[in-house]
N, CA, C and O of each residue as an XYZ file, in Angstrom:
448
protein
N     -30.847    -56.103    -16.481
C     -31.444    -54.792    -16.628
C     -30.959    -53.839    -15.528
O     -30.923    -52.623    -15.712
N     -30.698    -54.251    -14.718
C     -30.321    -53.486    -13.225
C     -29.236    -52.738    -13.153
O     -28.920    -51.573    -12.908
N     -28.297    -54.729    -13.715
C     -26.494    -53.473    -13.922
C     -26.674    -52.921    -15.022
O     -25.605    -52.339    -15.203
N     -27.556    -52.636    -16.200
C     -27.211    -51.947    -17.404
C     -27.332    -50.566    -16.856
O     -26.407    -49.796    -17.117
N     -28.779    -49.936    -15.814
C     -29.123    -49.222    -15.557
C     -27.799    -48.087    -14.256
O     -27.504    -46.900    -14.120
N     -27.453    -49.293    -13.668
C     -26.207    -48.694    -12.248
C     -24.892    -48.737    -13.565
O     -23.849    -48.261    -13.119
N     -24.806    -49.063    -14.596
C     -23.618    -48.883    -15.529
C     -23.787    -47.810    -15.830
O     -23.012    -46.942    -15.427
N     -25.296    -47.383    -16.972
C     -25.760    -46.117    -17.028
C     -25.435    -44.916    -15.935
O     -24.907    -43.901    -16.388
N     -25.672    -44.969    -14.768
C     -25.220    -44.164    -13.887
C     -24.375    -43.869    -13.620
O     -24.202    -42.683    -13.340
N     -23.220    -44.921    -13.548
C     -22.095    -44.741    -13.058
C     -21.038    -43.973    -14.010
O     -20.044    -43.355    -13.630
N     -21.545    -44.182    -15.503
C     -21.204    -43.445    -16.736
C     -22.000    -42.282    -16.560
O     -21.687    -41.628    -17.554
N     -22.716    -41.699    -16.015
C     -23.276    -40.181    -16.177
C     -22.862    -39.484    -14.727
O     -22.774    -38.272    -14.528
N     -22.710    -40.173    -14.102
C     -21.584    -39.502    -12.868
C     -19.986    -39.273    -12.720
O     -19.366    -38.561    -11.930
N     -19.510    -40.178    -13.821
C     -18.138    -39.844    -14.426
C     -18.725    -38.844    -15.171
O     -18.422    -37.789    -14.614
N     -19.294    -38.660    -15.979
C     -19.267    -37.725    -17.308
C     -19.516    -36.367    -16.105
O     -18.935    -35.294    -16.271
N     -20.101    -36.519    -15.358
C     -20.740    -35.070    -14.708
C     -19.657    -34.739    -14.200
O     -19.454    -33.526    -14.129
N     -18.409    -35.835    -13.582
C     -17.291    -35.245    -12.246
C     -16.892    -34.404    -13.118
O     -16.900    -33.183    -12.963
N     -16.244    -35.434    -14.810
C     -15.355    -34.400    -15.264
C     -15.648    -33.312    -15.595
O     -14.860    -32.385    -15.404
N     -17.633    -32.996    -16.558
C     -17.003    -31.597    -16.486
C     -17.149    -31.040    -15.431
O     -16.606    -29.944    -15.570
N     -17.612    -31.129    -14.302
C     -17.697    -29.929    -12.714
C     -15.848    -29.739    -12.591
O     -15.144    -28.796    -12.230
N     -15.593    -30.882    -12.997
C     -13.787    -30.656    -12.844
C     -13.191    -29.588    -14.170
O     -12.033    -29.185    -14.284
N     -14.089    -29.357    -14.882
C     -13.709    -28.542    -16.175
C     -14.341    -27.108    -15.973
O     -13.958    -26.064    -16.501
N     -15.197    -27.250    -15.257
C     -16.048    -25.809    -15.070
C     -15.060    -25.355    -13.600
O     -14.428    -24.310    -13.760
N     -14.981    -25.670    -12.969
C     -14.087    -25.598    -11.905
C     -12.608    -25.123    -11.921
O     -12.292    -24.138    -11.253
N     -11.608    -25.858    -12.735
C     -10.924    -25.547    -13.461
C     -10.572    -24.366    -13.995
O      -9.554    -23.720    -13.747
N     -12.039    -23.924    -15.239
C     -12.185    -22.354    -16.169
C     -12.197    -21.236    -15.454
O     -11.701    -20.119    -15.607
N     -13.360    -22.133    -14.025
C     -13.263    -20.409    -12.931
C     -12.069    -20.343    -12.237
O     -11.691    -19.177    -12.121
N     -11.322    -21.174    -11.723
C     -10.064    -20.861    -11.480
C      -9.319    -19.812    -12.458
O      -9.263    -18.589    -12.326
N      -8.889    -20.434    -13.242
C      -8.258    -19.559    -14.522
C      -8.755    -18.434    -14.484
O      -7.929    -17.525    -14.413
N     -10.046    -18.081    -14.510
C     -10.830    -16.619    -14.907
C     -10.516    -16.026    -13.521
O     -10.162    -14.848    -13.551
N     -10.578    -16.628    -12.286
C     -10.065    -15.809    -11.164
C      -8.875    -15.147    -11.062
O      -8.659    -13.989    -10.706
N      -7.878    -16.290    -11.529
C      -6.459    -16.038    -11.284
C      -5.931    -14.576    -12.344
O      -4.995    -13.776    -12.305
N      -7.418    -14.860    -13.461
C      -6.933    -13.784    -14.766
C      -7.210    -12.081    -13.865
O      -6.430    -11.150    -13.663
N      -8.487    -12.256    -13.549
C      -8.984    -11.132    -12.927
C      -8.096    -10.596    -11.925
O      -7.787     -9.430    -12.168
N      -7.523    -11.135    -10.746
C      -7.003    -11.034     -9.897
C      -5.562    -10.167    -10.190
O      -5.028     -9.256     -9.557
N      -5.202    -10.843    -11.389
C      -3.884    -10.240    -11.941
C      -3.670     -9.246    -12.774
O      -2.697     -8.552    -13.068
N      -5.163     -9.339    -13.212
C      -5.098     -7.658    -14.037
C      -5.693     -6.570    -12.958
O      -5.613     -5.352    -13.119
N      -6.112     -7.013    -12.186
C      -6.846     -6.052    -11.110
C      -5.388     -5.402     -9.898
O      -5.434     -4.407     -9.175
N      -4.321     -6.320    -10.054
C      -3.025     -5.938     -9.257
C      -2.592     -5.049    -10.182
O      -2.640     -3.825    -10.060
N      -2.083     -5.780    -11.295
C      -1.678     -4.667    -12.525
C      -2.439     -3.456    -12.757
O      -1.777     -2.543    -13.250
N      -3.534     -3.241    -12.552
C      -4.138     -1.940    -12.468
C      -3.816     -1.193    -11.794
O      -3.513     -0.057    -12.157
N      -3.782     -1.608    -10.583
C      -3.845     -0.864     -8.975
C      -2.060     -0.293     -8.924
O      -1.928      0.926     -8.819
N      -1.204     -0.851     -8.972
C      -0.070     -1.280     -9.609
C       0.324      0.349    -10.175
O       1.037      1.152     -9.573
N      -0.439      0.586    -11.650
C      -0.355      1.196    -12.577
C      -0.632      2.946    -11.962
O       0.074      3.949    -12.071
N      -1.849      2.744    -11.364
C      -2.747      3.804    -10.491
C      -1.807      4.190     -9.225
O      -1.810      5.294     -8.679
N      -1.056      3.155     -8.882
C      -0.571      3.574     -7.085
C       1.032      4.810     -7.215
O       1.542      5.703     -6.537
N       1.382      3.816     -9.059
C       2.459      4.870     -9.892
C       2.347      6.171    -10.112
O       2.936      7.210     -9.813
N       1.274      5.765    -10.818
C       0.921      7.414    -11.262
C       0.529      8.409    -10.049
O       0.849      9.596     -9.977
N       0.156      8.050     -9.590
C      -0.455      9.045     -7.621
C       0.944      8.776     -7.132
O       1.358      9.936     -7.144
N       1.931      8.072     -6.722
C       3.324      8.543     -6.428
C       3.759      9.334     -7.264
O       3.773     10.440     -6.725
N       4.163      9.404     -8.392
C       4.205     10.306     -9.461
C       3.738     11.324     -9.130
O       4.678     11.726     -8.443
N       2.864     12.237     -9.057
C       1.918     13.173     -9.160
C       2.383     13.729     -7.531
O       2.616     14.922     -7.339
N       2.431     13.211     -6.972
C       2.815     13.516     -5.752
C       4.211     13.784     -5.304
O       4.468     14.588     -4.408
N       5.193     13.022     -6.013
C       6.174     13.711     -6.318
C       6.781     15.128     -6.642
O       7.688     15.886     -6.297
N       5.765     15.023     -7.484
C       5.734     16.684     -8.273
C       5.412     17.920     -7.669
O       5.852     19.069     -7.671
N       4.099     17.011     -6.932
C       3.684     18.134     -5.446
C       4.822     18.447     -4.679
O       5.202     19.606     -4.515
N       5.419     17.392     -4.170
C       6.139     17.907     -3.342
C       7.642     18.785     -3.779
O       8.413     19.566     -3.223
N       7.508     18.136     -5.084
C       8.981     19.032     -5.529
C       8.859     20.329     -5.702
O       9.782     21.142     -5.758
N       7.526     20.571     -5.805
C       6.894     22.089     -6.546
C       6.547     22.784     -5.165
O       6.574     24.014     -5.111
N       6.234     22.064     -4.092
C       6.002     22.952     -3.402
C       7.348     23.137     -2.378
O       7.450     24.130     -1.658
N       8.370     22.055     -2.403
C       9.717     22.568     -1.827
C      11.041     23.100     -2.533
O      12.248     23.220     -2.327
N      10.035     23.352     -3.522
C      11.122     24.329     -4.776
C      10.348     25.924     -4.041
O      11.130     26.738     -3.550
N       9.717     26.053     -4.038
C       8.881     27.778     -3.585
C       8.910     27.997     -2.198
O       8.779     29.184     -1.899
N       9.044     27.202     -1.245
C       9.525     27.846     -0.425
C      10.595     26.626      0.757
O      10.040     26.025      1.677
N      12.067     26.480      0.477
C      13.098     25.618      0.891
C      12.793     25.902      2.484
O      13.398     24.958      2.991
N      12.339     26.482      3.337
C      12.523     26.437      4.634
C      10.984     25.583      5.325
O      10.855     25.126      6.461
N      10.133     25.587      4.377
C       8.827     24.424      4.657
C       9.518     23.280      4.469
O       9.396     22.365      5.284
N      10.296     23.172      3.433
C      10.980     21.456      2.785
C      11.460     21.289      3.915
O      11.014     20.403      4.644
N      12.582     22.190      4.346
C      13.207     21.435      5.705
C      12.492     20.869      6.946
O      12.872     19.927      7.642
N      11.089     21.820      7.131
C      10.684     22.012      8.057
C       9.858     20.308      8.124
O       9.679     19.477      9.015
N       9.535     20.400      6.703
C       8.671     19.102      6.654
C       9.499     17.252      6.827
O       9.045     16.187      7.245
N      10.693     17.611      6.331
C      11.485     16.674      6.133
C      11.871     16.260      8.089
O      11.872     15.102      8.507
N      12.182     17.597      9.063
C      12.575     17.354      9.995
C      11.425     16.609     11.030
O      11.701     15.844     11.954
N       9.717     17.166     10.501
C       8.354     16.256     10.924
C       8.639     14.891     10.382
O       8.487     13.873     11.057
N       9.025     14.899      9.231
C       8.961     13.057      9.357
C       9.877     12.564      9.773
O       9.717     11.456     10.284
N      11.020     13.061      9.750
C      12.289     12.364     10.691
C      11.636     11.891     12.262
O      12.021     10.856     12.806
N      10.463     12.930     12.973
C      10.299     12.968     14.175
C       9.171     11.645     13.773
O       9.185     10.638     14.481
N       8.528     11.715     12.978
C       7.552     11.117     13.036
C       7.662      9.251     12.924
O       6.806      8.421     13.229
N       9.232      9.021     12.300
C      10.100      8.051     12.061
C      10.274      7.113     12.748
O      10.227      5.883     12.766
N      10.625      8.504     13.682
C      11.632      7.758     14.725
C      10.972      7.910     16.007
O      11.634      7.875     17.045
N       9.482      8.105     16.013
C       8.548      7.988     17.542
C       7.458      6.839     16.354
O       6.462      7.403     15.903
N       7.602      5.878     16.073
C       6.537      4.646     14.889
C       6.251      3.813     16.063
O       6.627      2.675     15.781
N       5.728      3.850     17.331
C       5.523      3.164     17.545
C       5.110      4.135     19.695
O       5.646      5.093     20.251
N       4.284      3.440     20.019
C       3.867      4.157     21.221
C       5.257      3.304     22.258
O       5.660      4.192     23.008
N       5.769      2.475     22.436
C       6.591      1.919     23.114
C       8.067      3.005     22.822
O       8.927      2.962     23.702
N       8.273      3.778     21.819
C       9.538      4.105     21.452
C       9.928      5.623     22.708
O       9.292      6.662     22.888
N      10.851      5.260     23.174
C      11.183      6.514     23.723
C      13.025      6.827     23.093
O      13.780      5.989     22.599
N      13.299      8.339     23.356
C      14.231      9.173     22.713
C      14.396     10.074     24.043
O      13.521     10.829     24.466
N      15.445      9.906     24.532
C      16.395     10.537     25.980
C      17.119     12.331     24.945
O      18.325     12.290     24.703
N      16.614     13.196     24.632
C      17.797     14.397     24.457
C      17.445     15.366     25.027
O      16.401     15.591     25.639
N      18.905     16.391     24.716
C      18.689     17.601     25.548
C      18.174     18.831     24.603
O      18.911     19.621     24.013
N      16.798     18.818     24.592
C      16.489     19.997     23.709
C      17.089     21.411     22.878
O      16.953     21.967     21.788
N      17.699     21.550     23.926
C      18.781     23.239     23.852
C      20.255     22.614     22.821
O      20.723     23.278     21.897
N      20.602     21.721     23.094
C      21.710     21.072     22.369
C      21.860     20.370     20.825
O      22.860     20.347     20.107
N      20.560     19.830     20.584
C      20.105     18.848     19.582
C      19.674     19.528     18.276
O      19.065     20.591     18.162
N      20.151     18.627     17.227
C      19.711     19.716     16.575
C      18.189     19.295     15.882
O      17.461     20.068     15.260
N      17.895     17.686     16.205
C      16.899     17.076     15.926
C      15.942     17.919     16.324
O      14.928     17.492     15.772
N      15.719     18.660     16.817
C      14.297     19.842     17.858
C      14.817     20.838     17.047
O      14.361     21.830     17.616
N      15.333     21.173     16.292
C      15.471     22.158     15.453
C      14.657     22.780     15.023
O      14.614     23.973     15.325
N      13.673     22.205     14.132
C      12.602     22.881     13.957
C      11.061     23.095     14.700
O      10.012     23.649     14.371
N      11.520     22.375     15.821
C      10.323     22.836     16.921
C      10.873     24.133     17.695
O      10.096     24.705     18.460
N      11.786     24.474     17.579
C      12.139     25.862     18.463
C      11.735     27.219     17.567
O      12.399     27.254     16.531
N      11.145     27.934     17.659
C      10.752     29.108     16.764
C       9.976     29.859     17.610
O      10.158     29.930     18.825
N       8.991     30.501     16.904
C       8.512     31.868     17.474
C       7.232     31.717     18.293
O       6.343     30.982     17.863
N       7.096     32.322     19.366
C       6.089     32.267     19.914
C       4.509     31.719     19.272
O       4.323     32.052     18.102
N       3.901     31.287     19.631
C       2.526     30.655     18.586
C       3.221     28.851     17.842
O       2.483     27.927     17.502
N       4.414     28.842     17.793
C       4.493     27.062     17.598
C       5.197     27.137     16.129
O       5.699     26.223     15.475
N       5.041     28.847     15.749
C       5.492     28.801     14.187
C       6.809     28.359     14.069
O       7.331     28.639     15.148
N       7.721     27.761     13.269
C       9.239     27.254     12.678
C       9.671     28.921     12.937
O       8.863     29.827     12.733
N      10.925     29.131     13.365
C      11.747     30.502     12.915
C      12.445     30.529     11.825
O      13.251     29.751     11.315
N      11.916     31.778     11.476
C      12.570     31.940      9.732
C      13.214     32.702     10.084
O      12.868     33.449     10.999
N      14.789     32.820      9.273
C      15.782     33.108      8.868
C      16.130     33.686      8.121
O      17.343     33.793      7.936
């Protein structure tokens, strides 16, 4: 009667591993599903806002070409100082990299 009963058990603790190993398993899968449509979304969204932003910027350095430059020569600066350790040795008056920091009194770019 004893081993019928520890047989009994030992058969309802197999039956239980496998399915916790089957439920275990499904949420995997359902994670891995979520996870990958949730990249593919973001993915989809990060396109379209580059996109859109694109446009901004083409539209707004189509109307006035001396901001485009002006802006293009800020991120060059901004590039090439990425990091607080970075230093850059030039001679202001000579360079043409400071190009668009030289302008009119008040900090404005000089227009041309």
């Amino acid at each position: 009667m004893e081993a019928e009963r520890k047989r009994v058990a030992n058969e309802l603790r197999s039956t239980g591993g496998a399915e916790g190993e089957k439920i275990r398993a499904d949420a995997d899968r359902q994670r891995e599903v979520t996870i990958a449509n949730a990249y593919r979304d973001a993915q989809k969204i990060k396109g379209e806002g580059d996109a859109q932003a694109a446009r901004l910027y083409a539209d707004s350095f189509g109307r006035d070409p001396q901001f485009a430059q002006f802006y293009r020569s800020l991120e060059a600066y901004k590039s090439s100082f990425n990091s607080k350790g970075d230093v850059m040795v030039l001679d202001p008056g000579s360079s043409e990299f400071f190009k668009g920091m030289r302008g009119t009194p008040g900090g404005a770019p000089a227009r041309k």
